[in-house]
C-alpha positions as CSV (number, residue, x, y, z in Angstrom):
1,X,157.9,40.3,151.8
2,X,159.4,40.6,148.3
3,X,155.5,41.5,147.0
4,X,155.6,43.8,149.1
5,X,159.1,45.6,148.6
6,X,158.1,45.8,144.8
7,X,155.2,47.2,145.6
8,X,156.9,49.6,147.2
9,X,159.4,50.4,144.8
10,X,157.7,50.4,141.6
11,X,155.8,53.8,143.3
12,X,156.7,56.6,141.4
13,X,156.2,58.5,145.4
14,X,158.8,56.6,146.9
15,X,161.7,57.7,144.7
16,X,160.4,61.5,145.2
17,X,160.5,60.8,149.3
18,X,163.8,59.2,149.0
19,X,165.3,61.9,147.2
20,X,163.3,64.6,149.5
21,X,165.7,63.4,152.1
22,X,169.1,62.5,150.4
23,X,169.4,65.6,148.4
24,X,169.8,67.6,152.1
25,X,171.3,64.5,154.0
26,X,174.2,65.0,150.8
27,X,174.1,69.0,151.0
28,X,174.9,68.9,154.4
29,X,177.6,66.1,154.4
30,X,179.5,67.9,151.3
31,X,179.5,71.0,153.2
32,X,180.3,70.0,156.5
33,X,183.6,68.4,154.7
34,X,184.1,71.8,152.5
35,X,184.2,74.0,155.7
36,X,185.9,71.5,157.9
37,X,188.9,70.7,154.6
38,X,188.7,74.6,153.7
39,X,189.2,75.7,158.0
40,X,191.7,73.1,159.2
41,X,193.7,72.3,155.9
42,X,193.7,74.8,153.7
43,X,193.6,77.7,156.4
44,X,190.9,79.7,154.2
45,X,189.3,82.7,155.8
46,X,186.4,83.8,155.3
47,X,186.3,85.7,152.6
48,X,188.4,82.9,150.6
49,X,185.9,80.8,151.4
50,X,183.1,83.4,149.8
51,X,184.9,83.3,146.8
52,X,185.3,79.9,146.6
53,X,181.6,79.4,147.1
54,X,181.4,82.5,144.3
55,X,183.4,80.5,142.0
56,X,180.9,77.4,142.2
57,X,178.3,79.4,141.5
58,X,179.9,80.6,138.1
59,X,178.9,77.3,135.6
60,X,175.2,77.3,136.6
61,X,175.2,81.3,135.6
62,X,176.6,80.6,132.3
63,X,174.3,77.7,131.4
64,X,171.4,80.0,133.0
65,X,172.6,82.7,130.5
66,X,172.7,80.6,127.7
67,X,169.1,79.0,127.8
68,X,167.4,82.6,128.7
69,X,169.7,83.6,125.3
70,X,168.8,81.0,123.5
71,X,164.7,81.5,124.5
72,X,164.6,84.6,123.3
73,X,166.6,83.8,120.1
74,X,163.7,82.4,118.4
75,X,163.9,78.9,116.4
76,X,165.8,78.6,112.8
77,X,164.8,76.5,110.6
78,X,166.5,75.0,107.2
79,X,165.0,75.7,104.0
C-alpha cells in the first residue's frame, strides 16, 4: 500500500489535480465567509461590498504595473 501511495505522490499530475480542486474548494469557502461576515456583521451593502472587493484588487494592479514597466524598461547593465 505504501508503494503504491508513493507512486502516487511522487507524480508530478497529482499535485496539479489536487490543486485543480482546492484552489475553487478555497475560493468558495473564503467567500462564502466574506459575504456571510460582510452581510450579517458588518452590515455592508452592496456597494460597500464592491469597493471592498475593488480595494483587493488594488496590489495585484500595482505589481501588474510594475512588471509591464519594468519589461519595457529594457535591461542595464554595469560597466
Amino acid at each position: 500500500m505504501s508503494d503504491l501511495i508513493h507512486k502516487i505522490r511522487s507524480r508530478p499530475e497529482f499535485l496539479l489535480l489536487l490543486m485543480a480542486g482546492a484552489v475553487p474548494l478555497s475560493f468558495a469557502t473564503w467567500q462564502a465567509l466574506l459575504n456571510n461576515f460582510a452581510i450579517e456583521r458588518a452590515a455592508f451593502s452592496g456597494a460597500e461590498i464592491g469597493i471592498l472587493q475593488s480595494l483587493r484588487e488594488v496590489p495585484g494592479f500595482l505589481a501588474f504595473t510594475v512588471v509591464f514597466l519594468l519589461f519595457f524598461s529594457g535591461s542595464s547593465t554595469l560597466r
